[in-house]
Each structure stands twice: as structure tokens, then as C-alpha cells.
C-alpha positions in Angstrom: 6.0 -4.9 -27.9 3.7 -2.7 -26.0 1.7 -4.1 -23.1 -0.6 -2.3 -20.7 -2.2 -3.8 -17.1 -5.4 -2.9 -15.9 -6.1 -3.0 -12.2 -8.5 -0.8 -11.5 -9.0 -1.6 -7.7 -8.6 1.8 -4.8 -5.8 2.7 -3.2 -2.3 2.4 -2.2 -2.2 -0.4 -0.5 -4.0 -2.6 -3.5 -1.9 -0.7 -5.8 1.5 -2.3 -4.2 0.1 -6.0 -3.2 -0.4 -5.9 -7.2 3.4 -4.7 -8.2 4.7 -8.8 -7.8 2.5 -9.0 -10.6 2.9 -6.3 -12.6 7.4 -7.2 -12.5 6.7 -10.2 -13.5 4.8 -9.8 -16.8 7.6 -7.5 -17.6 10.2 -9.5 -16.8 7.8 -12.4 -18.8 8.1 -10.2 -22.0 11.9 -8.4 -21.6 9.6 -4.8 -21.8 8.6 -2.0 -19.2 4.7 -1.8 -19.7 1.9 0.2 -19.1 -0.4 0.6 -16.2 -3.6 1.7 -15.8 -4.5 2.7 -12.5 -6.8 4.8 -10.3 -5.3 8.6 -9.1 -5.4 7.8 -5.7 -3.0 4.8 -5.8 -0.4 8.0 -5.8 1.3 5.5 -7.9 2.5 8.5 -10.2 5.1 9.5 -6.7 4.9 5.9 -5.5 6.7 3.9 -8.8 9.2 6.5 -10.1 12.4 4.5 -9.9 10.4 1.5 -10.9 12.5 0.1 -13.9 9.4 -2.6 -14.9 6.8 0.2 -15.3 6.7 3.1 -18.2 4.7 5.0 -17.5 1.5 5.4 -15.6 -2.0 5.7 -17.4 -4.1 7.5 -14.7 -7.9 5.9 -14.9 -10.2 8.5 -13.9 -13.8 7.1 -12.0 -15.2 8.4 -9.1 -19.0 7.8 -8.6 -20.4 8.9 -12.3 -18.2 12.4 -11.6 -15.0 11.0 -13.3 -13.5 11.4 -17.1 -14.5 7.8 -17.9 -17.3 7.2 -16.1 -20.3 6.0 -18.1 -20.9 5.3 -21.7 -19.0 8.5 -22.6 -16.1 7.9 -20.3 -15.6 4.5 -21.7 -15.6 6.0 -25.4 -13.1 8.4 -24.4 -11.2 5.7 -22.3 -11.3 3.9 -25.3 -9.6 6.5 -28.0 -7.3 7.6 -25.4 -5.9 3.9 -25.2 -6.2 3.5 -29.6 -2.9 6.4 -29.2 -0.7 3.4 -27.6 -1.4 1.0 -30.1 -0.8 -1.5 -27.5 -0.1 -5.8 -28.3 -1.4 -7.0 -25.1 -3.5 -6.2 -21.9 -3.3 -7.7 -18.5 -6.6 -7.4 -16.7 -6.9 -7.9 -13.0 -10.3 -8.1 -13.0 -13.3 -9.8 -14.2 -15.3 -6.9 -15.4 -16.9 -7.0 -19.4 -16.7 -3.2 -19.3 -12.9 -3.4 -19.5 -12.9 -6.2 -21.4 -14.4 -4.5 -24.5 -12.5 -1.6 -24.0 -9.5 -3.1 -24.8 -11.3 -4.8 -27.7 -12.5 -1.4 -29.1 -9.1 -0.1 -28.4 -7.5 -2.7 -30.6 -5.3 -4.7 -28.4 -5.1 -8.2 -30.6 -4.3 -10.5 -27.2 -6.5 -10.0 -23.9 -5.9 -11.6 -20.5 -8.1 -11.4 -18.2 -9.9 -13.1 -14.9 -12.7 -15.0 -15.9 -15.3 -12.9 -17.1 -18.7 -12.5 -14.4 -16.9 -14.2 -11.3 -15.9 -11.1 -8.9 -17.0 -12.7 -6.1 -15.1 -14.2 -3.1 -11.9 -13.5 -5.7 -8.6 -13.7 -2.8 -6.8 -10.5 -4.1 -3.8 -12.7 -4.0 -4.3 -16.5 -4.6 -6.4 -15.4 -7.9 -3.8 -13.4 -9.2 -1.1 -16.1 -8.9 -3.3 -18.5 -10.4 -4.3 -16.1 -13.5 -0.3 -15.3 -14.3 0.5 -19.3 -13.7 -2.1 -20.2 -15.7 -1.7 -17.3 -18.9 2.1 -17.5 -19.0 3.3 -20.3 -16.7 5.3 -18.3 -13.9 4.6 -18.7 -10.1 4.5 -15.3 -8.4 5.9 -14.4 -4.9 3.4 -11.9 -3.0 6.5 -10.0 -2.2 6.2 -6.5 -3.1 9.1 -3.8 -3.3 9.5 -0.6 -3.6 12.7 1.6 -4.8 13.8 4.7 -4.3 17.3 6.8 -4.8 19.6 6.7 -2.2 20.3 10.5 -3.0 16.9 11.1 -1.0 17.5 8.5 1.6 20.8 10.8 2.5 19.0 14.0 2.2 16.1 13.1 4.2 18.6 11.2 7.1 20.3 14.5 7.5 16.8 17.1 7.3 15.6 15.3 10.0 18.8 14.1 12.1 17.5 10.5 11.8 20.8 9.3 14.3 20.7 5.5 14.5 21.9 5.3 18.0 18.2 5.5 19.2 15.1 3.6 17.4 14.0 5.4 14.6 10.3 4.8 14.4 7.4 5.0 12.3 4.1 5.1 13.6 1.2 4.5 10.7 -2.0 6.0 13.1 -4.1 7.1 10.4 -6.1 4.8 8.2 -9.0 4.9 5.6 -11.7 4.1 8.1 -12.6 4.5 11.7 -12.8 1.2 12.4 -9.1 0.6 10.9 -7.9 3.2 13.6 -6.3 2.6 17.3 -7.2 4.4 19.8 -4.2 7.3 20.5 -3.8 5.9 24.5 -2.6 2.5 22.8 -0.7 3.8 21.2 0.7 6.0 23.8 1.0 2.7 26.1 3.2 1.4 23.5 5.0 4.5 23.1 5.7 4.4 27.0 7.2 0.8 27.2 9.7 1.5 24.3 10.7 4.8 25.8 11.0 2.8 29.5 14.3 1.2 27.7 15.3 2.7 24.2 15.9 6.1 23.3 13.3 6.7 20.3 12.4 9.1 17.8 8.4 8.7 16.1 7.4 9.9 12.9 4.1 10.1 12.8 2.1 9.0 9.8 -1.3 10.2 9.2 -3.7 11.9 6.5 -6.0 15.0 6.8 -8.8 13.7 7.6 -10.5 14.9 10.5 -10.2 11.9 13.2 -6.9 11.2 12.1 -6.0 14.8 13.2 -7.6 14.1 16.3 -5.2 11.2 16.9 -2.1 13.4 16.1 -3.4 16.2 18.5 -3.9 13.9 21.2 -0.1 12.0 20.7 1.8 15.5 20.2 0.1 16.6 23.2 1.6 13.8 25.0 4.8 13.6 27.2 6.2 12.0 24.2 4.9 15.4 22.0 9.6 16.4 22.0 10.6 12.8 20.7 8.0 13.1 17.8 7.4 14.6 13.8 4.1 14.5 12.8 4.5 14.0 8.4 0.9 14.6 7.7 2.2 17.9 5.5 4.6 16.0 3.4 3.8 14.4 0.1 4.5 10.6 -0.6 7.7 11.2 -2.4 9.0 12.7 0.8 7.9 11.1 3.0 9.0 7.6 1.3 12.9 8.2 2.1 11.8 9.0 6.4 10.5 5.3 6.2 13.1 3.8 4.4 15.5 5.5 7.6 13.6 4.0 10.3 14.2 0.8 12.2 11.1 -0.3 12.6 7.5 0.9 11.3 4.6 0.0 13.3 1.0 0.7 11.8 -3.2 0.7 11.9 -4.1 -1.5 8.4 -3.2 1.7 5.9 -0.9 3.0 3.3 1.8 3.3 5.8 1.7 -0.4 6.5 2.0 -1.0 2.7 4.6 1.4 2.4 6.8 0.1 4.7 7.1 -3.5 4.2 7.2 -2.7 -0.2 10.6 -0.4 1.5 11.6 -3.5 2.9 11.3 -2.1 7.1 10.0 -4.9 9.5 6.7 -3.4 9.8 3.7 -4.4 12.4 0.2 -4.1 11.5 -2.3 -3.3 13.8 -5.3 -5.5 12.4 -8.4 -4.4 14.2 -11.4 -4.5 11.4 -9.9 -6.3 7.7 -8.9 -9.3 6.4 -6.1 -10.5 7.8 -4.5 -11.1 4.2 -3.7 -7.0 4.5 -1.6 -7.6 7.2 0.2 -10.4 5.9 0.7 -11.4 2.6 4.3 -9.8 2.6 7.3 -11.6 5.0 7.6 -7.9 6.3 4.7 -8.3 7.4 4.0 -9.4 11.0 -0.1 -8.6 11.8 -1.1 -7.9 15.7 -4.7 -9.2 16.1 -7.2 -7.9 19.0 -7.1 -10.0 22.0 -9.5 -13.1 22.3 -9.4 -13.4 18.5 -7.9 -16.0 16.6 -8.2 -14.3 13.3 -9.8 -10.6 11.6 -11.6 -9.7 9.2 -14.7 -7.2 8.3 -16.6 -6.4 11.0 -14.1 -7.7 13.7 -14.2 -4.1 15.2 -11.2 -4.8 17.2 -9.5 -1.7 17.6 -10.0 -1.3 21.2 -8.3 -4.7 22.0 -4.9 -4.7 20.1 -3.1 -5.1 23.1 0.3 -2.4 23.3 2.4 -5.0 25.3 2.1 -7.7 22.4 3.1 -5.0 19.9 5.6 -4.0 22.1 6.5 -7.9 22.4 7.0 -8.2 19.0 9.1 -4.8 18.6 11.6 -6.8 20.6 11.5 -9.4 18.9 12.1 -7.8 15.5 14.9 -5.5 16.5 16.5 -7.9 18.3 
């Protein structure tokens, strides 16, 4: 039996909440499947010891630029899914256009959301519901990730990660300006850990302009000697660092996502998303801006996560 899921949303992070999912069709069925997925889920580095998933069907859309975008990317899309001669699809999504896709690709039995309903869908709740409802199983939102402890060695000694300090991962970048605390919070928090642990920060951030801003300003820090900026590593290395650390502490990004699937005690900084990012795994524990009771879009928060509640809660988890 061959058995492909669709979930066509962007990103890592929505890339991982889904994996609950995706292991338990498989496990459902008895077979590994198929996934099709967007290229910057980096799910291709991400899921390589991921004994559920076969292989990885990379879906290629960005803005009318991408191999199946438009009427001709969904006839190509369409051919290029005929060559698995798949039994069954799994669509995360309510969208027609995939939903006659698979039709036109010849996959006899279709699951899907309900066709036309997109909105206010809870990127959770609706999925749980869809996979109790299609094949009776209850789904925990508890995502892993696994890697080989070959590179969890290998990376411990490259970057002498000695567990008689904190090992720590700081998640500062993020795939908004809104998502991002400021670098003196983060500093603030940096300075109360060092006040009473000895502490080593890897620092977790993309290319992107203001993220480098960030770095700059935290390596030019007192703190600039006890820190290793990752931000020229891939994902596949930079995977076994996290799975080292003690503790990871994060904006609402990737790194969040990361850590928690690798099973670290991570804190999320929720400044400007639904709170649901920054919680919907027990690894989870979300910091919200001060004088709010909850986040969401448009909370613009980032200037009130407070450093000594994060630092609060670092105790708390390590102790």
C-alpha cells in the first residue's frame, strides 16, 4: 500500500506540529508513506531518521514563480504524482485544487478537510478531529524528532559541550520583526543566569538582516567569550548542538520547534502569534509580555517579555 500526505502549509515549525499526524496514519496502515511538502520545511535534513516517512515529495510554489504554480504546475504536479501510483492521500487542507490533483493522479481513496472551509481552522484541534473522524485514532499534539546518536557524540566533542555548566540554546532570530526580542532582553537574561551558573549560549539565528543585527549586538556583549553564534551551520548540524543543551530558550521560530520535537525543555518567547505556537507541545512552556493574559497576531509584545520571568522559569525547569 502506498499512501501520500499533503500538507502544504510554510515552514518548519508547521512542518513539525503536523508529524503527530503524519506517525499516526503510518502506524494506522503498518507502511512508511509519502509526504508532500513545501522546500522550506527543510524537512528533507529535518526527517532523515524518521522511520514513518519514505521519502519526501518536495512541492514547489512560491508566488506564480514555482514548478507547480498555476494551471501548468498543477498538470505537471499531477503526472509527477501518476509515477507513485499511490492507494490513498491524506490532505491537511481544504483546498479543491489539491483535491482534483489527486483525483487526476489516480489515487482511488481521498481524505481530506472539508472542502471550502479554511477559515478559523485550529491547526491542531481540526487535525485531530479529521484523523478521529477518517480512521478512528485520537492523536497526541506531541511531536518528536530523531536523530543518530553518532552526531550527538560528534557534535558534544566539536564543540566541548561539558555538562558541568548550563548548556544553552538561545533561538533569537525569527520569521518576522515582530516575533523578535529585543537583544538587551535578552542580555538581561543572559546576566541573571551568568550571576549564578556557569553557561555556555549557542546562538540560533538566520541571515536575515535584523537577525544579524541581534547576533552583532549579543557577541559584542560581555557575554561575546561564553557564546557560538550557529547562523553558518545547516539544520542537520546544528540539530545534534540542541539535542546537547540543557535548556533551549527562544523568540516564536524554528528553533522553538526544534527543540521541544528533540525533546529539550524549551521556553518560548511569545511576543506577536497565537499562543497555540508556543504551546501545543508539553516541552513547551510560552512566556507572554507583561500585562497580557494571552497573544496572538497583532499583540506586538516583544518589548514586554519580561527576562526575570524567563529567568523564573529557567529555574524552575532545571531544577
Amino acid at each position: 500500500m502506498k499512501i501520500l500526505i499533503i500538507q502544504n502549509r510554510i515552514g518548519i515549525g508547521d512542518m513539525i506540529i503536523f508529524l503527530p499526524f503524519v506517525e499516526a496514519i503510518s502506524k494506522k496502515f503498518g507502511v512508511p508513506v509519502s509526504c508532500l511538502l513545501k522546500k522550506n520545511t527543510k524537512a528533507d535534513q529535518i526527517l532523515k531518521n524518521n522511520k514513518f516517512i519514505k521519502e519526501i515529495i518536495f512541492l514547489e510554489r512560491d508566488k506564480q514563480k514555482g514548478k507547480h504554480d498555476g494551471f501548468k504546475g498543477s498538470i505537471d504536479l499531477i503526472f509527477s504524482l501518476r509515477n507513485y501510483k499511490f492507494d490513498k492521500v491524506f490532505i491537511f487542507n481544504s483546498s479543491l485544487r489539491f483535491n482534483l490533483i489527486s483525483k487526476l493522479s489516480g489515487i482511488k481513496k481521498i481524505y481530506q478537510y472539508p472542502l471550502f472551509k479554511k477559515n478559523k481552522q485550529h491547526i491542531i484541534i481540526t487535525a485531530q478531529r479529521f484523523l478521529n473522524k477518517e480512521l478512528g485514532i485520537n492523536v497526541e499534539s506531541k511531536p518528536i524528532i530523531n536523530i543518530d546518536n553518532k552526531s550527538i557524540s560528534n557534535s558534544k566533542v566539536k564543540y566541548n559541550i561539558d555538562h558541568n555548566s548550563k548548556n544553552i540554546l538561545l533561538g533569537i532570530g525569527g520569521s518576522g520583526p515582530t516575533k523578535r526580542i529585543p537583544p538587551n532582553i535578552i542580555i538581561k537574561f543572559m546576566e541573571l543566569i551568568c550571576a549564578t551558573n556557569a553557561a555556555k549560549f549557542f546562538l540560533a539565528t538566520g541571515k536575515d538582516i535584523d537577525e544579524q543585527i541581534i547576533l552583532k549586538e549579543i557577541m559584542n556583549s560581555k557575554f561575546k567569550d561564553r557564546c557560538i553564534p550557529l547562523d553558518n551551520l545547516n539544520i542537520v548540524d546544528i540539530l545534534p548542538i540542541i539535542k546537547n543543551c540543557d535548556i533551549s530558550i527562544c523568540n516564536d521560530s524554528s528553533f522553538s520547534h526544534l527543540s521541544a520535537a528533540l525533546e529539550i525543555p524549551t521556553i518560548v518567547m511569545m511576543a506577536d502569534t497565537p499562543l497555540v505556537y508556543g504551546d501545543y507541545s508539553p516541552n513547551m512552556h510560552p512566556i507572554i509580555p507583561d500585562g497580557y493574559k494571552t497573544v496572538s497576531h497583532n499583540t506586538l509584545g516583544k518589548n514586554k517579555i519580561n527576562p526575570e520571568k524567563v529567568f523564573k522559569k529557567f529555574i524552575e525547569l532545571l531544577s
